[in-house]
C-alpha positions as CSV (number, residue, x, y, z in Angstrom):
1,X,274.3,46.0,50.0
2,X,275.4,47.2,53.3
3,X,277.2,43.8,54.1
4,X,279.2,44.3,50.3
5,X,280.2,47.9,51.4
6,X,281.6,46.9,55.0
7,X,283.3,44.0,53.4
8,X,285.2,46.4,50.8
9,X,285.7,48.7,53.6
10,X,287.6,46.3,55.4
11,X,289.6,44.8,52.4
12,X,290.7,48.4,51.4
13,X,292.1,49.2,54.3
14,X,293.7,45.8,54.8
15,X,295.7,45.9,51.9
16,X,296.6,49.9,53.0
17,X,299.9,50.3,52.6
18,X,301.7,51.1,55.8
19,X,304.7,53.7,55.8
20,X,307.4,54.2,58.4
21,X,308.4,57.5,59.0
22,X,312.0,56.5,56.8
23,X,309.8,55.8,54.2
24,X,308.0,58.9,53.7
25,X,311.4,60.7,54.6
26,X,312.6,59.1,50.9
27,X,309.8,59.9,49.2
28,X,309.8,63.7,50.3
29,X,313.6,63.9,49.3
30,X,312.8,62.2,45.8
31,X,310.1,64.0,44.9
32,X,309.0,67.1,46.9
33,X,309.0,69.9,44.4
34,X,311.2,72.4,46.8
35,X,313.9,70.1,46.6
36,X,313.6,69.8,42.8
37,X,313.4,73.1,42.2
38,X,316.8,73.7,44.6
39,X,318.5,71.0,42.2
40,X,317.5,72.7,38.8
41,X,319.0,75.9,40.8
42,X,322.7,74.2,41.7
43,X,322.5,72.8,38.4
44,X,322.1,76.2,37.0
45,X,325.6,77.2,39.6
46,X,327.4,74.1,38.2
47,X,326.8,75.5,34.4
48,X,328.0,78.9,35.5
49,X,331.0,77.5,36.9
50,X,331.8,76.0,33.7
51,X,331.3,78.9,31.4
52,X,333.6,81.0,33.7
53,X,336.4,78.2,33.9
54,X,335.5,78.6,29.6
55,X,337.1,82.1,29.9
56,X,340.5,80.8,30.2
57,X,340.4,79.2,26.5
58,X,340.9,81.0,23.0
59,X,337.9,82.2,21.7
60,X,337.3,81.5,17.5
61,X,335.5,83.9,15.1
62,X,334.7,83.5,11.5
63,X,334.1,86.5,10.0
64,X,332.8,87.2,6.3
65,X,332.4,90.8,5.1
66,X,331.4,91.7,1.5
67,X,332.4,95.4,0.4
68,X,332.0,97.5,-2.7
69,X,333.5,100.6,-3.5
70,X,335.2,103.1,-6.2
71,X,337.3,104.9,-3.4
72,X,341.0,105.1,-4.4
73,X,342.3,103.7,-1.3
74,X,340.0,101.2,-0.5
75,X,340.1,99.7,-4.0
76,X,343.8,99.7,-4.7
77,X,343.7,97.8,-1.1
78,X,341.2,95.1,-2.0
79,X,342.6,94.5,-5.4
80,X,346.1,94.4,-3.8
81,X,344.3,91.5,-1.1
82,X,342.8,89.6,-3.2
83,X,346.5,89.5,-5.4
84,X,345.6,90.7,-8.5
85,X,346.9,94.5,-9.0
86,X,348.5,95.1,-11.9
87,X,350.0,98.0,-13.8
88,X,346.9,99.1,-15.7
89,X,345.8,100.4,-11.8
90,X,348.8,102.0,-10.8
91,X,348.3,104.0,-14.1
92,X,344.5,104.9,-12.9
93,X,344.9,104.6,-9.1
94,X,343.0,108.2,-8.8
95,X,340.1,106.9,-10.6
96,X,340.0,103.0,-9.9
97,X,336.8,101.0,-11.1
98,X,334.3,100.1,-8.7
99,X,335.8,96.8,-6.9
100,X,334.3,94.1,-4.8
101,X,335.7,91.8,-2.2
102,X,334.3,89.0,-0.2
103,X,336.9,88.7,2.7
104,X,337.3,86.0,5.3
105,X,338.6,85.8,8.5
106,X,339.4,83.1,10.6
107,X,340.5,84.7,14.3
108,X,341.9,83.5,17.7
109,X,341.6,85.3,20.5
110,X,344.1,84.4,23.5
111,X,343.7,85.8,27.0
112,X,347.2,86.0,28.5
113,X,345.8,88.1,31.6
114,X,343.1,90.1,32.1
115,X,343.5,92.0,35.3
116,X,342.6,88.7,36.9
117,X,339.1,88.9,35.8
118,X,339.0,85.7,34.8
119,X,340.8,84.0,37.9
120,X,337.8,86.4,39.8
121,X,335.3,85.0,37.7
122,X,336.1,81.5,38.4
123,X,336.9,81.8,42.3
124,X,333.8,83.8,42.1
125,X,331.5,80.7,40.5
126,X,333.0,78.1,42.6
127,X,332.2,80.0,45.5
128,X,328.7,80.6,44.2
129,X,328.3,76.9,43.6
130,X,329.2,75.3,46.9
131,X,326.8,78.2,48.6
132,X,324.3,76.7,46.2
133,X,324.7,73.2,47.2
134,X,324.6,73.9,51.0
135,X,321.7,75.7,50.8
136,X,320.2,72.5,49.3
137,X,321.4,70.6,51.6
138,X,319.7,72.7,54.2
139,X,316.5,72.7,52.3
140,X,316.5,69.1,52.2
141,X,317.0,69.1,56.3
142,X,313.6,71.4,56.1
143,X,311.7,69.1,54.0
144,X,312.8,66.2,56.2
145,X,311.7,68.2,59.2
146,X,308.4,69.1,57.2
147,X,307.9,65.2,56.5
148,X,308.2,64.1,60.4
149,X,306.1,66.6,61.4
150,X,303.1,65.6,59.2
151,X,304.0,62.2,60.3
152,X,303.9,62.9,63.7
153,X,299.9,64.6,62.9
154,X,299.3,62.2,60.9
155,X,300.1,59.3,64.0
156,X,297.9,61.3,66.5
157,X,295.1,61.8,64.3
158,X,295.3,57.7,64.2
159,X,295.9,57.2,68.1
160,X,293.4,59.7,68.4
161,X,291.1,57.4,66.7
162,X,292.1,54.5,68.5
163,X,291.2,56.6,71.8
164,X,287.6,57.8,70.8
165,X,287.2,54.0,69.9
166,X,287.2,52.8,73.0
167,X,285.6,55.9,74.3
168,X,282.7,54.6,72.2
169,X,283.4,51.3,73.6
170,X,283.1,52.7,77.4
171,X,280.3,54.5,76.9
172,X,278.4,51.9,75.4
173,X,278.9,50.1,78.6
174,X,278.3,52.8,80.8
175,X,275.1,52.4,78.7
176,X,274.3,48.8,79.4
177,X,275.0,49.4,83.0
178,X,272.4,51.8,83.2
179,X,269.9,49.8,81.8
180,X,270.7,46.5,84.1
181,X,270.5,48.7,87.3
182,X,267.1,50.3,85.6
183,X,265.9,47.1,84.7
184,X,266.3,46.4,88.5
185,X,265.2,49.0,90.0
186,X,268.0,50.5,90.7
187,X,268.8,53.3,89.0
188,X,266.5,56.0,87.3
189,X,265.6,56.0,83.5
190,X,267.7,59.4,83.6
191,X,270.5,57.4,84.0
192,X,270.3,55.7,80.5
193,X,269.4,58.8,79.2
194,X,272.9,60.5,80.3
195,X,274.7,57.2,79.0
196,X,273.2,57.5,75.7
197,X,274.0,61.6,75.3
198,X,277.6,60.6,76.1
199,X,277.6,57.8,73.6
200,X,276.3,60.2,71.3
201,X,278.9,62.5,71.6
202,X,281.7,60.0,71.8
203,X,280.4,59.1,68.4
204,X,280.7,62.2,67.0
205,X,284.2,62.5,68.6
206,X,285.1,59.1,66.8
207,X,284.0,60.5,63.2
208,X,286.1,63.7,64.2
209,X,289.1,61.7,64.4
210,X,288.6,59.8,61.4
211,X,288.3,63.1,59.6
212,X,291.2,64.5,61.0
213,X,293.7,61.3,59.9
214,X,292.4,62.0,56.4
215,X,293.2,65.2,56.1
216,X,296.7,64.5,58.3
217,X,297.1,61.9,55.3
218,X,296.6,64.7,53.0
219,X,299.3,66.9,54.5
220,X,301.8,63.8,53.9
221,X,301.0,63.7,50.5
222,X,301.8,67.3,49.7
223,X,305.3,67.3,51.7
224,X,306.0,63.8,49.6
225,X,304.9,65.5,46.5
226,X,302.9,62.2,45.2
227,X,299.2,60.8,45.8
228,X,299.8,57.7,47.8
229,X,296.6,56.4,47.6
230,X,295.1,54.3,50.3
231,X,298.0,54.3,53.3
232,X,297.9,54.4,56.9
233,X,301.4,55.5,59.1
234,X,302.9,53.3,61.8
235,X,303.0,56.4,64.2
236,X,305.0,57.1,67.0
237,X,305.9,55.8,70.6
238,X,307.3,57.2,73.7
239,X,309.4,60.1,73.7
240,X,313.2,60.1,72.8
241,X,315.4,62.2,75.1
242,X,318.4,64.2,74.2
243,X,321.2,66.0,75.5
244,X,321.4,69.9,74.8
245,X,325.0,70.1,75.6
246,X,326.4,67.8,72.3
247,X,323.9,69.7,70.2
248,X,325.2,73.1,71.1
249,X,328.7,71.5,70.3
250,X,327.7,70.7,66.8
251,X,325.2,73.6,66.1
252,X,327.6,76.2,64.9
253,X,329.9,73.5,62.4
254,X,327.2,71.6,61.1
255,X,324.5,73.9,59.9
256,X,324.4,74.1,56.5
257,X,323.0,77.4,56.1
258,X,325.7,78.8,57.9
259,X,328.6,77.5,55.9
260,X,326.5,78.9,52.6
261,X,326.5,82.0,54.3
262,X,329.9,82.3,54.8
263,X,330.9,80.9,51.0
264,X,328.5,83.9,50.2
265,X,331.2,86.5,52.3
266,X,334.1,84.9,50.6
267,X,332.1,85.7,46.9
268,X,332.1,89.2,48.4
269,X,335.8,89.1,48.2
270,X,336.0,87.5,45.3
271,X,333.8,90.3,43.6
272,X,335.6,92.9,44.8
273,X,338.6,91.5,42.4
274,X,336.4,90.9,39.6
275,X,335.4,94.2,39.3
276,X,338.9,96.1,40.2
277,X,340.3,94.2,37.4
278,X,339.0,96.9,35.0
279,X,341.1,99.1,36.3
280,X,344.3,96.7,35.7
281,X,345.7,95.9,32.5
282,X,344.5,93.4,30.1
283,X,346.9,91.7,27.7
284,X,346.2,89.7,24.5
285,X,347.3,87.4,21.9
286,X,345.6,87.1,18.3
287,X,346.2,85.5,15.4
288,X,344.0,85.7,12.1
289,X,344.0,83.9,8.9
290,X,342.2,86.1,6.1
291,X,341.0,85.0,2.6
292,X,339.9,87.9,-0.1
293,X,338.1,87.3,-2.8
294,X,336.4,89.0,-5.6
295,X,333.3,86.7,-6.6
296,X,332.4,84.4,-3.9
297,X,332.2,84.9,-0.1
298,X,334.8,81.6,1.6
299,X,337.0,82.6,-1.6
300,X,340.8,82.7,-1.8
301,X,341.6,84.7,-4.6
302,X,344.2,86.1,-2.0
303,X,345.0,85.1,1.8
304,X,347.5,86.4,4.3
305,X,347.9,86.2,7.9
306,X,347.9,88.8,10.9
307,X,349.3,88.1,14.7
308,X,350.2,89.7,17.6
309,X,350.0,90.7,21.4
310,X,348.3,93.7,23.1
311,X,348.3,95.6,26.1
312,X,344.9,97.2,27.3
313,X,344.9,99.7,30.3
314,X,341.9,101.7,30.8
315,X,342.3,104.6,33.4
316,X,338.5,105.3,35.3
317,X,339.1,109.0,36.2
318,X,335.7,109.3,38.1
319,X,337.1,106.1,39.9
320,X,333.7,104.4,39.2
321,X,335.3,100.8,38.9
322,X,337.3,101.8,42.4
323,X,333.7,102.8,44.2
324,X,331.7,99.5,42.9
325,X,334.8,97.7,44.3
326,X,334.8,99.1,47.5
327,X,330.7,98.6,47.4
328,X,331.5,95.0,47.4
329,X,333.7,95.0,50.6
330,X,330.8,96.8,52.1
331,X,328.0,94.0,51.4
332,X,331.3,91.3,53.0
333,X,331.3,93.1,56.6
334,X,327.0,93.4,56.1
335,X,327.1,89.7,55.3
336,X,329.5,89.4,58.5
337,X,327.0,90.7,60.5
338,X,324.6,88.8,59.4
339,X,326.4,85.7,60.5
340,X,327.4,86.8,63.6
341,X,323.3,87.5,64.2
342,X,322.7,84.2,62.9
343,X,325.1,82.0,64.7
344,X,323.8,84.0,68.0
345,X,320.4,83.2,66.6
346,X,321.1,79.3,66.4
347,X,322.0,79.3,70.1
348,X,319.1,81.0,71.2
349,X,316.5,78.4,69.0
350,X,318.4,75.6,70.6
351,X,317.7,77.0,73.9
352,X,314.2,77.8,73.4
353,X,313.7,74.5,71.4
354,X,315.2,72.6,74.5
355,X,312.5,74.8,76.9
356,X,309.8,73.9,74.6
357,X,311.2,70.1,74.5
358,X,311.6,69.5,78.2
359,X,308.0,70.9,78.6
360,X,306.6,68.5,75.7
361,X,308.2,66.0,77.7
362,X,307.2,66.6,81.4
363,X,303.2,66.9,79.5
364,X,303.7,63.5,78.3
365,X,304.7,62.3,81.4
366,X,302.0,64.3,83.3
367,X,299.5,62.2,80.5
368,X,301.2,59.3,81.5
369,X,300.2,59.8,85.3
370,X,296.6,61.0,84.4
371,X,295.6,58.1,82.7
372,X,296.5,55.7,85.1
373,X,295.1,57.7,88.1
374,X,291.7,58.3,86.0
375,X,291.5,54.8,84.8
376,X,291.5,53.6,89.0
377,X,288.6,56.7,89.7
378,X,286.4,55.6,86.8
379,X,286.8,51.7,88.3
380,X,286.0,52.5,91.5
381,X,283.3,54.9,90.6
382,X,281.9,52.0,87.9
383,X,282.0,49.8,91.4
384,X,280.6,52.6,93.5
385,X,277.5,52.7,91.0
386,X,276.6,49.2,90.9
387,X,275.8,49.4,94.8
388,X,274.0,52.1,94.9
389,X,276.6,54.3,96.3
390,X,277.4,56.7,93.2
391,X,275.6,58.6,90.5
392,X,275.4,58.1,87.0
393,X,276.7,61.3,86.3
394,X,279.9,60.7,88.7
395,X,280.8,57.6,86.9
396,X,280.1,59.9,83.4
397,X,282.3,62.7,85.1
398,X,284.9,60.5,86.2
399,X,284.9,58.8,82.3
400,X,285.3,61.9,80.7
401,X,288.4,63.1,82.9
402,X,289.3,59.6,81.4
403,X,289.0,60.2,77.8
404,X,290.5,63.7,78.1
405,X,293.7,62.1,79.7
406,X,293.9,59.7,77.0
407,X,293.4,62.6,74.5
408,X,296.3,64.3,76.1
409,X,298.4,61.5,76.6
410,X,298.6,61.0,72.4
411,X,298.8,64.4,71.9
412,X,301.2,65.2,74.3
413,X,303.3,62.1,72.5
414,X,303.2,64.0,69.4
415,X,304.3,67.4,70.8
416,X,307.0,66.1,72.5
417,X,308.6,63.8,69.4
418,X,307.8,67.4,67.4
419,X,309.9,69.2,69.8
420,X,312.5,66.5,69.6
421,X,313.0,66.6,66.0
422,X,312.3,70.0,65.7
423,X,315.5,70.5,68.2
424,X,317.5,68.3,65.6
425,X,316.9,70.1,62.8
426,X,317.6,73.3,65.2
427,X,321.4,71.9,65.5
428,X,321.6,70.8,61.8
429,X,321.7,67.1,63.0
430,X,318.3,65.7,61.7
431,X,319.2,63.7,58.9
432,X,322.2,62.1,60.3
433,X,320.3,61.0,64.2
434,X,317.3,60.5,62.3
435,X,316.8,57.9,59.3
């Protein structure tokens, strides 16, 4: 049973699908739910844009109104629109019957200009809509970042593995050693005791790392917004290196989240004209095509038709429209502010970003050194031992400053690619260096 379990263990995870960083990058940007949820919200800006460019067509109402009354004047008017007055009412126009009518009217309604409301409106939605649209674009740089950096977990928790492997795999020959120079005479039974603790707990380090990649695997899947099912991640080598200068260069034109900032100060501008225009006058054309009838609503016992143009000028004494205006130019110089602080801010991530980058990378290199220097003390202490001239517990000591450099060394790789593309994204370059 065991042998069937270890065989479907090994099958599973050879037929693991293996994903590139690129890879998981496409998934995240086709299915992580921020990213859909930003879409439904431009697409909501898109529709608003629409139905204020709609303002600038004529607007068509049907109307149908029944009436009943005995009133001189209103009678003597419906039986005159529905073309049927005759001499019998002039004779009894004090005292008219009770008379129906059914009347309807087709209208059109023509804005000719409206204080520039509707020139607002539109400049006001088209501003509102690019905003939107970079700030998805900038949402789609943080879900990229988001995806490398669970990437970049997910490859140390796997190099980490590989590591406590063959810290297994040493101790188990520190382990043998100890028993061949027992065995001879050489070395105390102590000394296989101490081997064995130190397998022991590079076991449990092992089984550590394994559940760390699972759960590293996990975080993947939430970024992506899919299950992915059995997997494993290429990971990461090396560090790149980058040049602080050109980012700084490019910082300030190509964040996104600036540029919808400042489409957000011109909508500040173009509100302030949107809401003035009530204060300007509004002039109209209408037309209207009315049917009266006396026994069935749509009848045309009598039709006529009524156009003209209009001139609407409302004057706001207590100058509200005037204060919400000026309210508007207000939240423009806030917003002003605002980028100023943030384009000040940008500079000062890059900076510290760079800090925390060139640190990443002199720790990687520092690993780099470690490892090799530790890897010659734990040879020569292995050599030391097997003559007699060294302690168990010096070649032990000398392995674990070993396994702790190697530790380091992988996560030092994945700080220092983190600080890398965390710099990127920092300048508003990520997804054009990176794939």
């Amino acid at each position: 049973m065991k042998r069937v379990l270890s065989l479907l263990l090994v099958v599973s995870s050879t037929w693991a699908t293996e994903y590139t960083a690129k890879d998981l990058v496409e998934m995240a940007l086709q299915n992580n739910r921020e990213i859909r949820a930003s879409q439904r919200e431009v697409e909501a800006s898109r529709l608003e844009l629409r139905a204020a460019r709609g303002a600038y067509f004529p607007r068509l109402k049907l109307e149908e109104t029944y009436t009943r009354t005995d009133l001189p004047v209103y009678a003597f008017m419906m039986r005159l629109q529905q073309e049927r007055l005759g001499p019998q009412d002039l004779a009894n126009i004090n005292n008219p019957p009770t008379t129906s009518n059914f009347e309807t009217k087709f209208t059109l309604e023509i804005p000719i200009w409206l204080g520039g409301k509707v020139q607002a409106g539109v400049s006001l939605a088209e501003k509102n809509y690019k905003a939107s649209l970079l700030e998805s674009e900038r949402l789609r740089q943080d879900v990229v970042l988001k995806t490398y950096e669970a990437y970049i977990d997910a490859s140390v928790a796997k190099e980490s593995i590989k590591v406590a492997q063959q810290a297994v795999k040493d101790a188990k020959e520190h382990v043998r050693l100890a028993k061949q120079m027992n065995q001879v005479g050489v070395a105390l039974f102590s000394d296989v005791l101490r081997a064995q603790v130190y397998l022991s707990s590079a076991l449990q380090k092992e089984e550590e790392a394994k559940n760390a990649y699972k759960v590293a695997k996990k975080g993947i899947e939430l970024v992506v917004g899919k299950p992915l099912g059995e997997f494993d991640v290429k990971g990461v080598e090396g560090c790149p290196t980058v040049q602080i200068e050109d980012l700084k260069k490019e910082a300030l034109v190509r964040r996104k989240d600036l540029k919808a900032l400042e489409e957000r100060i011109n909508m500040m501008r173009s509100m302030y004209y949107y809401v003035l225009s009530d204060n300007l006058p509004q002039i109209y054309a209408f037309g209207s095509y009315i049917l009266s009838s006396k026994d069935r609503p749509f009848g045309s016992g009598g039709s006529g038709y009524l156009i003209g143009v209009g001139l609407s000028w409302t004057f706001d004494t207590g100058l509200t429209t005037f204060h919400k205006a000026q309210s508007q130019l207000e939240r423009e110089r806030s917003l002003r502010e605002k980028l100023k602080l943030m384009q000040e801010k940008v500079l000062f991530d890059l900076d510290k970003n760079y800090a925390d980058y060139v640190n990443a990378l002199n720790a990687y290199t520092s690993a780099q050194d470690r490892v090799k220097a530790s890897e010659e003390v734990v040879r020569v202490m292995e050599t030391r031992y097997r003559n007699g001239l060294a302690r168990m517990v010096d070649l032990l000591d000398a392995q674990t400053e070993l396994d702790k450099a190697r530790f380091d060394l992988v996560k030092a790789t994945g700080e220092c690619n983190k600080a890398y593309v965390r710099l990127l994204h920092t300048a508003g370059v990520l997804g054009e260096v990176l794939p």
